[in-house]
C-alpha positions in Angstrom: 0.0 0.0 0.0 3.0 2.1 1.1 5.1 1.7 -2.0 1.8 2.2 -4.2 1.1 5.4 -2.6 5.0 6.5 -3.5 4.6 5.3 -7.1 1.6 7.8 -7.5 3.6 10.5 -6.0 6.6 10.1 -7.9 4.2 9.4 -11.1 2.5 12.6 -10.5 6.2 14.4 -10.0 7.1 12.8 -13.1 4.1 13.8 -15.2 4.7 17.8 -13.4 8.5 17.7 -15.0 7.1 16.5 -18.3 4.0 19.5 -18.5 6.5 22.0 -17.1 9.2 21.2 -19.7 6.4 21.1 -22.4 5.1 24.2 -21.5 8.9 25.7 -21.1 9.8 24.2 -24.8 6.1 25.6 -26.3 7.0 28.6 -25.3 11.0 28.7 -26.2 9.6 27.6 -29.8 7.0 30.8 -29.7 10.1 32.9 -29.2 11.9 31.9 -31.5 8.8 32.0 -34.2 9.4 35.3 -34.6 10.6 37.6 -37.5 12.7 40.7 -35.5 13.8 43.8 -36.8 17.5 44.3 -35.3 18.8 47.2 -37.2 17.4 50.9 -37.4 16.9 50.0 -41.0 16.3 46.0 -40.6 19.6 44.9 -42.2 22.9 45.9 -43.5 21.8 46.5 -46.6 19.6 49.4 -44.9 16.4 48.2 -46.9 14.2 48.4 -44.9 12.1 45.5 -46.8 10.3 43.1 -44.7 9.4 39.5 -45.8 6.2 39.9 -43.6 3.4 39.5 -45.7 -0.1 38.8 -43.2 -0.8 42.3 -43.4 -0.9 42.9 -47.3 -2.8 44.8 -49.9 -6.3 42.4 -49.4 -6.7 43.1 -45.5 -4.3 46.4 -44.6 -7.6 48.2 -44.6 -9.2 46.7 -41.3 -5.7 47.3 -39.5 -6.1 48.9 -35.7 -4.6 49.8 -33.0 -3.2 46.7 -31.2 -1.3 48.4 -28.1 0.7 51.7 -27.4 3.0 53.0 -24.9 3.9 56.6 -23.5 6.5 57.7 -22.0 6.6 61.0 -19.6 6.1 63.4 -22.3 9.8 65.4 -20.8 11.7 62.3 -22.3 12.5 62.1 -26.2 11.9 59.2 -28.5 9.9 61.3 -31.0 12.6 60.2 -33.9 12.9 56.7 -32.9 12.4 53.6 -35.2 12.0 50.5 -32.2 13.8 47.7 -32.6 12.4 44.1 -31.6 14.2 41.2 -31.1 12.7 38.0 -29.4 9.4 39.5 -28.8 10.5 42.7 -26.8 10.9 46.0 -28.3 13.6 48.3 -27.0 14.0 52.0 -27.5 15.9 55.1 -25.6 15.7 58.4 -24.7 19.8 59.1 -23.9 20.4 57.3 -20.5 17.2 55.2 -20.3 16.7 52.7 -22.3 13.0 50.9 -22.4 12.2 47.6 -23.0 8.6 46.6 -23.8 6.5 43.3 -24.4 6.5 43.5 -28.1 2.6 41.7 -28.3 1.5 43.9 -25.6 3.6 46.8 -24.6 4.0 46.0 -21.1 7.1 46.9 -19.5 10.0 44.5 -19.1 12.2 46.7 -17.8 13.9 49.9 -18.0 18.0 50.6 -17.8 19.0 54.0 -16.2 22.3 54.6 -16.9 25.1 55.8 -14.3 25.0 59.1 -15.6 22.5 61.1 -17.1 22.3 62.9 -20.4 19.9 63.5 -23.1 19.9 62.5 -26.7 19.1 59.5 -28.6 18.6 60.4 -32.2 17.2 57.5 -34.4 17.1 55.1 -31.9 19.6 51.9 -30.8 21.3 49.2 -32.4 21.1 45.5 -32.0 23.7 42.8 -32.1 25.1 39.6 -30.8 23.1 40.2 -26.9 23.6 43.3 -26.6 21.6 46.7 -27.0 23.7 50.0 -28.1 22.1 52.9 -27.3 23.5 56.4 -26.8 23.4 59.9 -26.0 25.7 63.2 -27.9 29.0 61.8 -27.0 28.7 58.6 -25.1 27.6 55.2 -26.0 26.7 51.8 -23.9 25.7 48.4 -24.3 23.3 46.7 -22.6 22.4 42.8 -22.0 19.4 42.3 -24.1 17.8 40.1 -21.1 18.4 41.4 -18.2 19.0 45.1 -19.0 22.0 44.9 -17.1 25.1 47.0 -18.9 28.0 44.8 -20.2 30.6 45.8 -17.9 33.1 44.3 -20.7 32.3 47.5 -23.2 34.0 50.7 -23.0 34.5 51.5 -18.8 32.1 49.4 -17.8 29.9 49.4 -20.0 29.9 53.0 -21.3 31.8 54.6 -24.2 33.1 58.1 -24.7 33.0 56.9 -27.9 33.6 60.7 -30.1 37.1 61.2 -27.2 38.1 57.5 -28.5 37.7 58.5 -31.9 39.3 61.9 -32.1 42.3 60.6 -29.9 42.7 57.5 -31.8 42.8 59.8 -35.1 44.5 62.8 -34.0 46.3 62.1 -30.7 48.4 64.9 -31.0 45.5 67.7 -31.7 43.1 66.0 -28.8 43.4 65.4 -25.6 41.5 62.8 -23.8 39.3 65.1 -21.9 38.0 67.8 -24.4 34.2 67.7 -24.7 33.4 66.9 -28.0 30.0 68.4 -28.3 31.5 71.8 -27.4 33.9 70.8 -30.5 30.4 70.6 -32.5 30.4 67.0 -32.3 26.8 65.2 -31.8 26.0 61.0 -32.0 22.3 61.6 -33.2 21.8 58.6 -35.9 22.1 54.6 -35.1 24.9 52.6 -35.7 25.5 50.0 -37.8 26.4 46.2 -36.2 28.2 43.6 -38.9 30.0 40.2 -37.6 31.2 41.9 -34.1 31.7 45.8 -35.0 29.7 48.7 -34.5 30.1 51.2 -37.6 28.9 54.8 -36.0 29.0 57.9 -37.9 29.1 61.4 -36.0 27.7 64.6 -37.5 27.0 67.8 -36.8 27.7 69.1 -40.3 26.0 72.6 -39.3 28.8 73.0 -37.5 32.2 74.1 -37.5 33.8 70.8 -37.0 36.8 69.5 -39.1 34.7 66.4 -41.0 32.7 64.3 -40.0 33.9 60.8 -38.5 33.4 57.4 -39.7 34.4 55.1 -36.6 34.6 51.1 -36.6 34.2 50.1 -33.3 34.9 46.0 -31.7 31.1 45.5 -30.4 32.6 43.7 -27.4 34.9 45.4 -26.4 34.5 49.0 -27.4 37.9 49.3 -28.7 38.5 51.5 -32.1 39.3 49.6 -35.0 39.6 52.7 -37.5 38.5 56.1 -38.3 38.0 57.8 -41.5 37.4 61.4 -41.8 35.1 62.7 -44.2 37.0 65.8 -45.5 40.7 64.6 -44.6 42.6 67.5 -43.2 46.3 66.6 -44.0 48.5 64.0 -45.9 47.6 61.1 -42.8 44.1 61.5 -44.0 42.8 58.9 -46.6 41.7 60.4 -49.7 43.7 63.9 -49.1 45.6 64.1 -52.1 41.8 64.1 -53.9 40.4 66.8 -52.0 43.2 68.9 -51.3 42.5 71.3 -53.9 38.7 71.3 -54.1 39.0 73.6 -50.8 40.4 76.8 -50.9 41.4 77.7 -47.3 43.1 75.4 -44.9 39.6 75.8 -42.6 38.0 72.4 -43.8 34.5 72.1 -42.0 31.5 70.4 -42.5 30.7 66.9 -43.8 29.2 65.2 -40.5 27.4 62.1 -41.0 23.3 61.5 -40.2 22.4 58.5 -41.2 23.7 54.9 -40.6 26.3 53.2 -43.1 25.1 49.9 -45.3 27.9 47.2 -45.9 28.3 44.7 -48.0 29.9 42.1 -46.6 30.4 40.0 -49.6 32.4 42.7 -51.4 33.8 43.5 -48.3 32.9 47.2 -48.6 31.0 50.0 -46.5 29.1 52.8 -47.7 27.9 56.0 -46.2 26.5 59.4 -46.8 28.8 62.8 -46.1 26.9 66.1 -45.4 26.9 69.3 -46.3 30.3 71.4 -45.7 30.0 74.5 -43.4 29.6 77.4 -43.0 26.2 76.5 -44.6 24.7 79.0 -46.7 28.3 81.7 -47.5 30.8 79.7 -49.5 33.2 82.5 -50.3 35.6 81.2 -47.6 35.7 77.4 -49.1 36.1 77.9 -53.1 35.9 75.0 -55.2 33.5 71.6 -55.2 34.5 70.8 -50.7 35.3 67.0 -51.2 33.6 64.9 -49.7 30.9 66.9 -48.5 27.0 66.0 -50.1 28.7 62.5 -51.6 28.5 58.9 -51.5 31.6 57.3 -49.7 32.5 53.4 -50.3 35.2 52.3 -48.1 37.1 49.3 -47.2 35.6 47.5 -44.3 38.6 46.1 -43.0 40.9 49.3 -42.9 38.7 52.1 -43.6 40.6 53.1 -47.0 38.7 55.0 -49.4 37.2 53.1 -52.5 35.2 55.4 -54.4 32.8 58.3 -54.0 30.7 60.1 -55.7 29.5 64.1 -55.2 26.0 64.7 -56.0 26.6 68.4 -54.7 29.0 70.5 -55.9 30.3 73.8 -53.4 26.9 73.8 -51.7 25.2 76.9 -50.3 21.8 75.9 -50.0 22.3 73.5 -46.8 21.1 70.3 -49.1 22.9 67.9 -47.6 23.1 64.3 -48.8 21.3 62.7 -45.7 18.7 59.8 -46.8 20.5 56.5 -47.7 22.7 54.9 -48.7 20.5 51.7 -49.6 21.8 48.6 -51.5 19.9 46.5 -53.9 20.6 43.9 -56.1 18.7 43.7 -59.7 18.4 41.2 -62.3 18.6 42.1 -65.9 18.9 40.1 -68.6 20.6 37.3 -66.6 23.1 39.8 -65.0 23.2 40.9 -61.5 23.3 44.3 -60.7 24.7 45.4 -57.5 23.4 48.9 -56.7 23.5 51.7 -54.3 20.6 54.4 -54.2 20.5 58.0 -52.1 18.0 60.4 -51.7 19.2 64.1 -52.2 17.5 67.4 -50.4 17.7 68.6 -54.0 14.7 66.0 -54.6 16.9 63.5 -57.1 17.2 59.6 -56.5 21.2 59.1 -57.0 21.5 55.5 -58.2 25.0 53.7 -58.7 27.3 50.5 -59.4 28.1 49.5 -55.8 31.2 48.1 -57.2 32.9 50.8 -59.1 30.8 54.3 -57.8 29.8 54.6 -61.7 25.7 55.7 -62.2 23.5 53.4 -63.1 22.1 55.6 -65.7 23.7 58.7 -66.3 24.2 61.7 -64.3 24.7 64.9 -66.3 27.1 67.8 -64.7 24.3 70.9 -66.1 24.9 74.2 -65.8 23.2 76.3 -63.6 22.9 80.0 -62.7 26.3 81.7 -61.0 25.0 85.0 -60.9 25.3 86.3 -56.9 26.0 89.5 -55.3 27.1 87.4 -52.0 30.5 88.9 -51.4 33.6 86.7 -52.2 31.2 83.8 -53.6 32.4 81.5 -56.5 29.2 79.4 -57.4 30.3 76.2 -58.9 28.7 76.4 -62.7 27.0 72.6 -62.6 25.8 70.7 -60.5 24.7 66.9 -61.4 21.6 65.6 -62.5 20.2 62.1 -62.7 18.9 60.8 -66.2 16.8 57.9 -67.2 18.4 55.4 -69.5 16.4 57.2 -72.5 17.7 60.1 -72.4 16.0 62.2 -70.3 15.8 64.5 -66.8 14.8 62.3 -64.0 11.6 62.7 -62.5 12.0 64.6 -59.3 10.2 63.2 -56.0 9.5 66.7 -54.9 8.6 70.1 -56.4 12.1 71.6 -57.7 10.2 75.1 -58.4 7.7 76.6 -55.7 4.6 76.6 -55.9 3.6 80.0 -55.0 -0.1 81.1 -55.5 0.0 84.6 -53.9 0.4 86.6 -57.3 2.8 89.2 -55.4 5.3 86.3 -54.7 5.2 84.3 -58.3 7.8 87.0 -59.9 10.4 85.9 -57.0 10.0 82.2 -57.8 13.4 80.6 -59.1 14.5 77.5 -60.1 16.2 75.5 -57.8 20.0 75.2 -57.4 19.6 79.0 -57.7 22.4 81.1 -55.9 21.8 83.1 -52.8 21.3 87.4 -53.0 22.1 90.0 -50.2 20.0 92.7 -52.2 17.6 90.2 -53.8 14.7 88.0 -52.3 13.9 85.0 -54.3 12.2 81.8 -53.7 13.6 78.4 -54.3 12.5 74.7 -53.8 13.3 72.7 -52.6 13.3 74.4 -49.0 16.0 73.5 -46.2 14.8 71.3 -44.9 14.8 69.0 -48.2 13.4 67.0 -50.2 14.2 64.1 -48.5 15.5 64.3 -45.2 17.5 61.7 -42.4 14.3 59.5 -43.0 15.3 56.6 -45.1 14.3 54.8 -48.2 13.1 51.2 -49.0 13.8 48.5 -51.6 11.7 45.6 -52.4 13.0 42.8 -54.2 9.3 41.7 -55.4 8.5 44.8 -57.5 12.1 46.2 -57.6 11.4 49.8 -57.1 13.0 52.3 -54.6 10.5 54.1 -52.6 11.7 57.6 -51.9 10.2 59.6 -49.2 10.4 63.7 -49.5 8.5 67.1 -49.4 6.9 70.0 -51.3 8.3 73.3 -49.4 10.4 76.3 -50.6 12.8 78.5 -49.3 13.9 82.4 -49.7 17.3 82.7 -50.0 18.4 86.0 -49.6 21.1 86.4 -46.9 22.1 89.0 -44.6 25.6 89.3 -42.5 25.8 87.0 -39.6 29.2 87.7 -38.1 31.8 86.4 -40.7 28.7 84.3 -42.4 25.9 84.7 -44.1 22.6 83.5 -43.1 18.8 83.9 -44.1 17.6 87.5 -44.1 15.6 89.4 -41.9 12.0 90.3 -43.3 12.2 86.9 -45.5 9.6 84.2 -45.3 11.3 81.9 -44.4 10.8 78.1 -44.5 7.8 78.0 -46.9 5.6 75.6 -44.2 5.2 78.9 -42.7 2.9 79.8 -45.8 0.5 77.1 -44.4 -0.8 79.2 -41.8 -1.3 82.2 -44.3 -4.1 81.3 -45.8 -4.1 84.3 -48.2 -1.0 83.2 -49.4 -2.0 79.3 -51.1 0.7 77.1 -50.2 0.3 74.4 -48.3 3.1 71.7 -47.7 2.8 68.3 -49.0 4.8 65.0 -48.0 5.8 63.0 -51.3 5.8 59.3 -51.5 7.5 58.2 -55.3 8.6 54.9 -56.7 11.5 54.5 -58.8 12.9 51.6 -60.9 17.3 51.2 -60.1 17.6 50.3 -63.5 15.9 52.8 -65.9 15.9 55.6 -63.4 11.9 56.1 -64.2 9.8 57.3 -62.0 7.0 54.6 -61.8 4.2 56.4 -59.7 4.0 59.5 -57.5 1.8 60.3 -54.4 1.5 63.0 -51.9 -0.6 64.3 -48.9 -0.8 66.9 -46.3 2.1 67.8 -44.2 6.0 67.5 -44.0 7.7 64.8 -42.9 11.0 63.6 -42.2 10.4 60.0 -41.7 11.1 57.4 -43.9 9.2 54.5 -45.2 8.9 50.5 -45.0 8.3 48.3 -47.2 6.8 44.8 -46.6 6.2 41.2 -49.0 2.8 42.0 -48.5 3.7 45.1 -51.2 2.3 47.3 -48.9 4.3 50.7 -48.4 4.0 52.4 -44.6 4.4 55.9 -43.9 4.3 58.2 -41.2 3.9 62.0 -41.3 4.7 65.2 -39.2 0.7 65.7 -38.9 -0.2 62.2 -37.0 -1.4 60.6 -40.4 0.0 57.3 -40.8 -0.6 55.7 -44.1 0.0 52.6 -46.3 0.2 52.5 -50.2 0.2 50.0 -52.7 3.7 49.2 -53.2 3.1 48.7 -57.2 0.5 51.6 -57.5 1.2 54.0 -55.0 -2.7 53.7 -54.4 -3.8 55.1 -50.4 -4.7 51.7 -48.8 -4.9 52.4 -45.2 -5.1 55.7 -42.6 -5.0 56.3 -39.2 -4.7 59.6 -37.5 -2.8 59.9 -34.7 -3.3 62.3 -32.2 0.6 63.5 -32.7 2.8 64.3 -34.9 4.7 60.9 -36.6 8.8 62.1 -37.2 9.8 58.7 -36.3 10.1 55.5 -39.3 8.2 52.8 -38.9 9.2 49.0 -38.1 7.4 45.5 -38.7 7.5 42.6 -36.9 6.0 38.9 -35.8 5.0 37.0 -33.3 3.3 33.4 -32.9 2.2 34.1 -36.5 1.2 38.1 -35.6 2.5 40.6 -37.4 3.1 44.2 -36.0 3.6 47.4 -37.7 5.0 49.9 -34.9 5.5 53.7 -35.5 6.4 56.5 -32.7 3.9 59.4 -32.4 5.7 61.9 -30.6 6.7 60.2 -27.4 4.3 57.2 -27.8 4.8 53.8 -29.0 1.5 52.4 -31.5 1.6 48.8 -32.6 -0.8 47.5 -35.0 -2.4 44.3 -36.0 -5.3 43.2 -37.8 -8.1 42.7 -35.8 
């Protein structure tokens, strides 16, 4: 009786174990049935394509609100694009860093770090267990699980990561304990992570800093591998002896970097965006075409060595940065594989070349444009390049190159863009400062193999006025055109522009816009849906073949974050950031 009674117990014991480990196995296999996004932009190719397909063209319509989550309104996240990896979404606001049930937005926890500071940019980075988030000059890494920071990075766990870089570079010009941010210096977009490095590019092109830095950084560790410098300052510099003489003082400024790098791991290469050279708007101190400023730089991935560029903006003066991209694709035509690299310009062209070599896909013709400026000291560079379609002709811009002004007093000041700046003249140009397209970034989808390029309709007068030994925007001017929105009288009303192009013709396929501005990019998804957010709340998908509206939802707060896609246990989420909220959809 005795020994029967044990044999139950130890049955029941037995059959506990074998439920618990069920149950613990279920649910390690529904964790791992999940499709993440790890990487600001997905992947290293930055394309922001997602094989997700539940939520496609037949059903987007009935999508809804699933589950959102607010932060105190004091911290920043407004710009973020979450990241989700195993079923928990993480996303910062400088020192703290949130992590969120990714299927109901619970919290999971939250990291403060040791000291605070503000910042955060684009959001963090993802890679092997371990969160990188960041503030202006310092970066740390975080244990994905237990939010605990990985002593083994940096000093434990944090990074000075802009003092590393400019000591590592130039040990002789800075010392260990400058402040970089009063040097102009500002971490503000994510960085890339590829097979153990972080690849982290620091702007602030606005300002007066010596080029912008490209720094490859061991993810464990936080040690610098390399560091190239986007206009190279002297003979140590890669690339000097090609830019030397495109500047004509020995004050080389500008060139910071805003968005994240793609690589290619195959080819071995990395590829990045350089900004705009400073001081912005008043060249006459920095004659010639400021290499490597507004261009496409390929490197090599292993030493940081220069392997091509390409300008697509010669001397500017008109603060149009090259900021959106780069994105990698690869095309199939006619049996042949082409490996390309795409960039969105403020100037509202789609710059489209052979990852390989730097050539265009399709051509890009050096045009003349006007020169004519009473700017003191200015030499305006007489072409600049423009993108053509392999027949022969202008590419379709994705925003409004001339402004559309309706107030019949203004139309006479209207001028085509790349138009130089006046002290004693006011004219109007578009694209406005703010760009066409801005940091928000582009998508490729390999099913209809078309680039979708975010941007905007604005304008922007361009007559200057003395600011110490610069030159900036007038007094009495209008300004950034978005201003014209709340003049009623005056007709112009802002647009954000949503185009498709195809890599290998350079055609623009179909064109959309709506009401507002936006900086955010877009997504793309297997369910050829396209998602975009904009600065007015409206949050939208479009067919990714027609550009047809699809899907809206109005938010009650402006959308300046890009959006992000996920799945779990067969779900799939579309998450965007609404000012400092988190929104998650599903279908119902």
């Amino acid at each position: 009786m005795k020994g029967g009674r044990r044999l139950s117990i130890i049955t029941v014991v037995c059959l506990v174990i074998v439920i618990v480990w069920r149950v613990t196995a279920a649910l390690a296999e529904g964790a791992s049935q999940s499709t993440d996004w790890a990487l600001h932009n997905l992947d290293e190719f930055n394309s922001r394509y997602s094989p997700l397909s539940d939520i496609n063209r037949t059903n987007v319509g009935t999508l809804a609100l699933r589950w959102s989550f607010e932060t105190d309104p004091a911290i920043r996240i407004a710009e973020m694009t979450p990241l989700v990896i195993n079923g928990v979404m993480y996303f910062h606001s400088g020192s703290r860093l949130f992590a969120v049930d990714a299927m109901s937005g619970d919290t999971v926890w939250v990291f403060d770090a040791p000291e605070e500071f503000s910042g955060g940019g684009r959001g963090p980075a993802y890679g092997d267990g371990r969160i990188y988030a960041y503030g202006p000059s310092i970066m740390y890494a975080v244990d994905v699980e237990t939010g605990a920071l990985v002593e083994s990075f940096g000093r434990n766990g944090m990074l000075r990561i802009v003092n590393e870089a400019l000591t590592f570079k130039y040990p002789d010009t800075y010392p260990p304990t400058i402040d970089p941010t009063s040097l102009g210096y500002r971490m503000t977009n994510p960085p890339t992570y590829q097979d153990g490095t972080l690849y982290v590019g620091l702007p602030f092109s606005d300002s007066l800093l010596p080029g912008g830095l490209l720094v490859a950084v061991n993810g464990a560790t936080g040690l610098i591998k390399w560091v190239f410098n986007t206009i190279p300052q002297g003979p140590r510099d890669a690339g000097w002896e090609i830019s030397k003489d495109t500047w004509s003082s020995q004050e080389r400024y500008g060139g910071g970097i805003w968005t994240q790098p793609a690589v290619d791991a195959d080819a071995g290469m990395i590829y990045f965006n350089a900004a705009n050279p400073s001081p912005n708007y008043d060249g006459s101190s920095r004659k010639g075409t400021n290499l490597f400023t507004n261009a496409l730089i390929a490197l090599d991935i292993e030493t940081g060595e220069l392997a091509w560029y390409f300008q697509t903006l010669h001397h500017d003066i008109w603060d149009w940065d090259l900021v959106s991209g780069p994105i990698l694709f690869d095309v199939v035509v006619d049996g042949r594989t082409v490996k390309g690299i795409a960039s969105l310009g403020k100037t509202c062209y789609a710059y489209m070349l052979n990852r390989e070599t730097g050539e265009p896909i399709n051509p890009i013709v050096e045009t003349a444009v006007p020169t004519t400026t009473d700017v003191p000291g200015e030499e305006v560079w007489p072409t600049q390049p423009i993108p053509y379609t392999s027949s022969g002709i202008p590419q379709q811009p994705f925003c409004a190159t001339y402004p559309r002004v309706t107030d019949p007093a203004l139309v006479p000041r209207a001028r085509q863009s790349f138009h130089p700046h006046q002290v004693n003249e006011f004219v109007i140009v578009a694209p406005g400062v703010g760009g066409g397209a801005n940091y928000g970034s582009p998508s490729f989808s390999p099913r209809t193999g078309l680039l979708y390029a975010t941007g905007k309709n604005d304008a922007w007068s361009i007559n200057v006025r003395p600011v110490g030994d610069t030159l900036e925007p007038g007094p009495g001017n209008l300004g950034h055109f978005a201003g014209f929105s709340k003049q009623g009288e005056k007709g112009f009303v802002p647009t954000a522009t949503l185009a498709a192009y195809d890599p290998i013709t350079g055609e623009r396929v179909w064109y959309t816009e709506v009401t507002g501005t936006t900086n955010a990019g877009n997504l793309v998804t297997a369910g050829d849906l396209v998602f975009q957010g904009i600065g007015t709340g409206d949050f939208y998908a479009f067919d990714a073949e027609t550009g047809q509206r699809l899907f809206h939802y109005a938010a009650d707060r402006g959308i300046r974050g890009s959006p992000s896609t996920y799945e779990i246990n067969g779900t799939q989420y579309v998450a965007v950031v609404a000012a400092n909220t988190v929104l998650a959809f599903a279908l119902p």
